[in-house]
Legacy VTK file of the C-alpha trace (Angstrom):
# vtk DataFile Version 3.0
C-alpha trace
ASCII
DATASET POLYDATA
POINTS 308 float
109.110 144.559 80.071
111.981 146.799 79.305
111.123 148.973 82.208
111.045 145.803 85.006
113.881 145.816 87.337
115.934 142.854 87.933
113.677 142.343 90.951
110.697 142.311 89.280
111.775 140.481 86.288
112.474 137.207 88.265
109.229 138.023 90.529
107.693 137.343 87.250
109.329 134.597 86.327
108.256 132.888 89.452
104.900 133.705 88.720
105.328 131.877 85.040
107.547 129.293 86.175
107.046 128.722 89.768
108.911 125.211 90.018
112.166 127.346 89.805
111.260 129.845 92.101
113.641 129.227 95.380
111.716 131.995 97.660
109.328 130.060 99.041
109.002 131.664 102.529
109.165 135.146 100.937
106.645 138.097 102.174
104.694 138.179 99.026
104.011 134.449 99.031
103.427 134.111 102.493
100.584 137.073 102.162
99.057 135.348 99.496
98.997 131.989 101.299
97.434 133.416 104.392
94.605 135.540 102.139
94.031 131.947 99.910
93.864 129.612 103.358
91.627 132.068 104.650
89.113 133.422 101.894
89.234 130.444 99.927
89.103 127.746 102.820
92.417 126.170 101.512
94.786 124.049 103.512
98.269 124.866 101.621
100.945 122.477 102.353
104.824 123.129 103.194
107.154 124.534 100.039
104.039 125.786 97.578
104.211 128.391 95.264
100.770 130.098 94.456
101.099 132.861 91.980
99.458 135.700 93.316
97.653 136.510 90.005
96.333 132.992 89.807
91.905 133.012 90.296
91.723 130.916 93.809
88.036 130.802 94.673
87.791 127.352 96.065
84.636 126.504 98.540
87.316 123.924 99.772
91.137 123.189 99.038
93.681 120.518 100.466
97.024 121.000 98.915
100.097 118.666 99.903
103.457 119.735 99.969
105.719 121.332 97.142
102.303 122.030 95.061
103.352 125.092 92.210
100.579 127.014 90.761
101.135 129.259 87.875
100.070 132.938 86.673
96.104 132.921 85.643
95.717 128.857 86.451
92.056 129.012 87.796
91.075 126.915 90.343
86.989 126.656 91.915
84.874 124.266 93.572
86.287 121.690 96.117
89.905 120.677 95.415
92.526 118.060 96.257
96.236 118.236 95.146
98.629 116.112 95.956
102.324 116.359 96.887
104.579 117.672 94.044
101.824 119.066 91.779
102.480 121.332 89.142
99.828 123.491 87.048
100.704 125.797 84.033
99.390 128.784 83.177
96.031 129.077 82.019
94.381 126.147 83.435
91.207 126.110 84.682
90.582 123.048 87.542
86.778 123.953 88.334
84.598 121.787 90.351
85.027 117.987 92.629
88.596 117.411 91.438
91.123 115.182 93.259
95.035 115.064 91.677
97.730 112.842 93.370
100.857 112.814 93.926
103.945 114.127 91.358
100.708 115.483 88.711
102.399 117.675 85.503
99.773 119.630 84.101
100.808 121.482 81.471
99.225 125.275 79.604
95.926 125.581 79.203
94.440 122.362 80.479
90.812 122.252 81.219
89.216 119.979 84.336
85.777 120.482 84.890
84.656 117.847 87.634
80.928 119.622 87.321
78.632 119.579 84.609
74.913 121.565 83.609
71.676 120.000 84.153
69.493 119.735 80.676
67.283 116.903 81.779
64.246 118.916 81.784
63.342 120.507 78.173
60.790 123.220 79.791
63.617 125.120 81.843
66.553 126.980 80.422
69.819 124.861 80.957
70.776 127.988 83.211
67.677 127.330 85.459
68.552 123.809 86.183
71.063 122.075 88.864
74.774 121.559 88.198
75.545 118.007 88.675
79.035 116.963 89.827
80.345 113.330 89.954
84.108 114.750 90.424
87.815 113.562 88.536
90.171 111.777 89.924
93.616 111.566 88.597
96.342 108.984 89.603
99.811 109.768 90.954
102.779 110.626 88.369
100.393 111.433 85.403
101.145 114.259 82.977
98.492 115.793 81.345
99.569 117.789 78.019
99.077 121.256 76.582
95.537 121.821 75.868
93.960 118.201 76.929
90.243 118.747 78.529
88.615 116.454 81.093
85.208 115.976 82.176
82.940 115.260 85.135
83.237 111.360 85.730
86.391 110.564 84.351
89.099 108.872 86.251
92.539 108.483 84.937
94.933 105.839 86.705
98.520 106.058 88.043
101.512 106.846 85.415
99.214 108.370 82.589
100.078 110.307 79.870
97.457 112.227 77.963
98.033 113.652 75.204
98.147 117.791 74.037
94.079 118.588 72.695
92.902 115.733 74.258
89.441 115.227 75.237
88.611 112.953 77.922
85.281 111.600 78.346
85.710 108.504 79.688
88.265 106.411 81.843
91.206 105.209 81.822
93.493 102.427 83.383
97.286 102.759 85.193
100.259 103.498 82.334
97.603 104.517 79.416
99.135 106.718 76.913
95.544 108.573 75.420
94.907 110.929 73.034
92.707 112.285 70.197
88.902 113.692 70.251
87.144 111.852 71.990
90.255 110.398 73.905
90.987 106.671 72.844
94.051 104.246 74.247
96.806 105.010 71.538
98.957 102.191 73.593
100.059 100.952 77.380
103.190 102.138 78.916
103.516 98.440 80.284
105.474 95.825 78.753
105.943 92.106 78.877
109.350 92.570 80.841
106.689 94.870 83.301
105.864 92.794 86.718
103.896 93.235 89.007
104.901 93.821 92.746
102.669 92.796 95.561
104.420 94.135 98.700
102.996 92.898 102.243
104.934 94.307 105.770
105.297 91.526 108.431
105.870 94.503 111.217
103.672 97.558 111.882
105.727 101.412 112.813
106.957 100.731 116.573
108.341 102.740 118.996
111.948 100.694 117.913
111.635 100.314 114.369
110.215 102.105 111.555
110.570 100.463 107.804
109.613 101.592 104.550
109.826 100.421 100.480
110.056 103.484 97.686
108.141 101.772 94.618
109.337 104.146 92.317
106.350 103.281 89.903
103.285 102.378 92.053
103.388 98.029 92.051
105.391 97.634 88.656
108.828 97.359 88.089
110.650 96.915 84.943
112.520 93.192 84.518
115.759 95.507 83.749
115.729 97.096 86.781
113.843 95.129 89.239
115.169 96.038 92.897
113.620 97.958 95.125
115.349 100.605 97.128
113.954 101.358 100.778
115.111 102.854 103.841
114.734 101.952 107.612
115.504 103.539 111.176
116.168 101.453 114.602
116.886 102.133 117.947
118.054 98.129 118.059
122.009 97.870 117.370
120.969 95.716 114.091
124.064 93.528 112.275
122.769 93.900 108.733
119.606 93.612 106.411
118.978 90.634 104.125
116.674 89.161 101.006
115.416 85.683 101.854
114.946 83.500 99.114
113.775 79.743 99.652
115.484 79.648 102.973
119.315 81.498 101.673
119.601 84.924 102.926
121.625 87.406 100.857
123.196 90.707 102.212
121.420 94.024 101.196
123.518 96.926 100.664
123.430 99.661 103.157
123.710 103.486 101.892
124.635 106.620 103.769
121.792 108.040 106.127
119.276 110.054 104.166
118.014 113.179 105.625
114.641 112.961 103.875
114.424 110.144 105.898
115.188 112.097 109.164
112.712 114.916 108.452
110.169 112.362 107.800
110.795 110.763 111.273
110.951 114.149 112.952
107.853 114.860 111.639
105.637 112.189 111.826
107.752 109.638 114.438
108.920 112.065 116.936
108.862 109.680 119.456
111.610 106.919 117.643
114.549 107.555 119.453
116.500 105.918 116.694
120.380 107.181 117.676
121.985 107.404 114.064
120.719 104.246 113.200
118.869 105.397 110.138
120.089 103.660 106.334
118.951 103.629 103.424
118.721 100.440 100.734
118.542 99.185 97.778
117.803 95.310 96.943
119.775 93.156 94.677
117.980 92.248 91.440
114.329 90.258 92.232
113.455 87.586 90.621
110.674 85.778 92.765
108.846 85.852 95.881
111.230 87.161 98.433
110.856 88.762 102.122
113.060 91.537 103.597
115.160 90.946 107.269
116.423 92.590 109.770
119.296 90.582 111.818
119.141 92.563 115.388
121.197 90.054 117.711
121.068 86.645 116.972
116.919 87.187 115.911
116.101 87.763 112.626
113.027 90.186 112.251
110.878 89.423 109.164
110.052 93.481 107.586
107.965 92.690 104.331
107.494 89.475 101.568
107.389 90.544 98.041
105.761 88.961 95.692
106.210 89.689 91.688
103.120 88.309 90.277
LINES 1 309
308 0 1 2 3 4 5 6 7 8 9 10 11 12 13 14 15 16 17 18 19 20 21 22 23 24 25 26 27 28 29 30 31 32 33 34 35 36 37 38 39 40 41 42 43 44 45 46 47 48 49 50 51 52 53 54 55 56 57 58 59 60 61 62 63 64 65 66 67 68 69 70 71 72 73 74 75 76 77 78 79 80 81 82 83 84 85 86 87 88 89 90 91 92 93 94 95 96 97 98 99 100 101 102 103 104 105 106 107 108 109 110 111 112 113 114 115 116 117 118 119 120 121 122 123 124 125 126 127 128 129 130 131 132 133 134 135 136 137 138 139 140 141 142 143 144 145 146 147 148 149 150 151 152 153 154 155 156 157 158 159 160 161 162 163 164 165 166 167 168 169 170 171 172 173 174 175 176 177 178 179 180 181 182 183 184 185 186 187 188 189 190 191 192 193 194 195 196 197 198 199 200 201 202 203 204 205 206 207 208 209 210 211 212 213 214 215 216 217 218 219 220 221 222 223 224 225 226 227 228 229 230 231 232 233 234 235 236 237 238 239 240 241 242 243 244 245 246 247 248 249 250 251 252 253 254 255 256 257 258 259 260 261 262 263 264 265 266 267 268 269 270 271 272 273 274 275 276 277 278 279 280 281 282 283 284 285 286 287 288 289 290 291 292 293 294 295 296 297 298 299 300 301 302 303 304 305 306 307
């Protein structure tokens, strides 16, 4: 290590640490994307960060956007990762194995969505069929130091599993699991916890475009229950409101967000929306409520929410 040059020192670290790596569109990773797309039939999202001494052998790969793989993470076998996955070094993800969205796995992790054949007792196990019924794991989970999972298991949105845990069976949304075999240790819910069923009124148009951020997927905590959203127009609109029972309250308006923008460029090119584009954030819910747009004198019903 004494010998590395600055250069290669932080090359390094970006292999080790590849969430803090800010050269995403450099020469070496855009090499190693273009041998891993083609040799490993893998469809690599925008912003990822493979490390080029990671094993990628997949038959198939789908990865979303901002997805950071490690030094010597393995990965085989036909794979799905989400947007804003991470995976340490030294994990192995082998096999039918489908991650969401915002996934932490951490060193040394092992996922094997495949298992051996020993049904027959006259054959060697290595003579008969691998059997795969895949893994699925839920958005926002984090997966600790160490913790295996096998074929069959699926683990639910907002999990935590514990380091050296062994998963053999599933698991509901907000479990906190751990030990050998894996058990519930406790629920991330709690009795403030409700549950939000969202419904939209109005489909994408070519004049309005609408959407709710549930920052945990259909739960929000009684202490900070309002929901923050965004929308874009080509309508001159005179403000958003909260029905409740028939009273209509003002929502507050934020400053336009450019993630907002991008999204629109990319996947609504054709809403002209002229700077009408604002972001939102509800005042505190405490019932059924819907979500309005005043454009003129009509009043454009977006969503009802329901906390159940």
């Amino acid at each position: 290590m004494h010998n590395l040059s600055e250069e290669e020192w932080l090359s390094r670290k970006d292999h080790i640490e590849p969430w803090s790596a800010n050269t995403f569109e450099n020469s070496e990773q855009t090499k190693v994307q273009r041998v891993i797309a083609k040799m490993a039939n893998a469809k690599i999202g925008k912003n990822c960060y493979i490390a080029p001494d990671c094993n990628f052998f997949t038959d198939k790969a789908l990865l979303g956007n901002s997805v950071k793989i490690a030094s010597l993470a393995t990965l085989r076998g036909n794979i799905t990762l989400g947007n804003d996955v991470s995976v340490n070094p030294l994990t192995n993800i082998i096999g039918t194995v489908t991650i969401g969205n915002a996934v932490r796995i951490a060193s040394s992790v092992q996922i094997f969505g495949f298992n051996h054949g020993f049904s027959r007792i006259d054959k060697y196990i290595k003579d008969q069929p691998i059997t795969s019924e895949g893994i699925n794991i839920g958005n926002g989970t984090w997966i600790g130091a160490g913790a295996t999972i096998l074929d069959g298991v699926s683990i639910g949105t907002n999990c935590i599993v514990a380091a050296g845990a062994v998963v053999t069976k599933s698991f509901d949304d907000f479990s906190i699991i751990g030990g050998n075999p894996a058990r519930l240790l406790k629920t991330r819910l709690t009795s403030s916890t409700k549950k939000v069923s969202l419904t939209y009124s109005v489909t994408p148009n070519e004049k309005l475009d609408f959407c709710v951020d549930l920052p945990i997927t259909g739960y929000l905590d009684d202490s900070q229950a309002s929901l923050n959203g965004w929308f874009a127009t080509s309508n001159s609109f005179e403000g958003l409101f909260l029905i409740t029972e028939g009273n209509r309250e003002p929502i507050e308006l934020n400053q336009k967000r450019e993630d907002v923008r991008l999204h629109l460029e990319k996947f609504r090119p054709s809403l002209s929306v002229n700077g009408n584009i604002c972001g939102f954030s509800t005042p505190k819910l405490t019932r059924s409520h819907k979500i309005a747009l005043q454009s003129g004198r009509k009043l454009v019903e977006i969503c009802s929410i329901n906390l159940l």
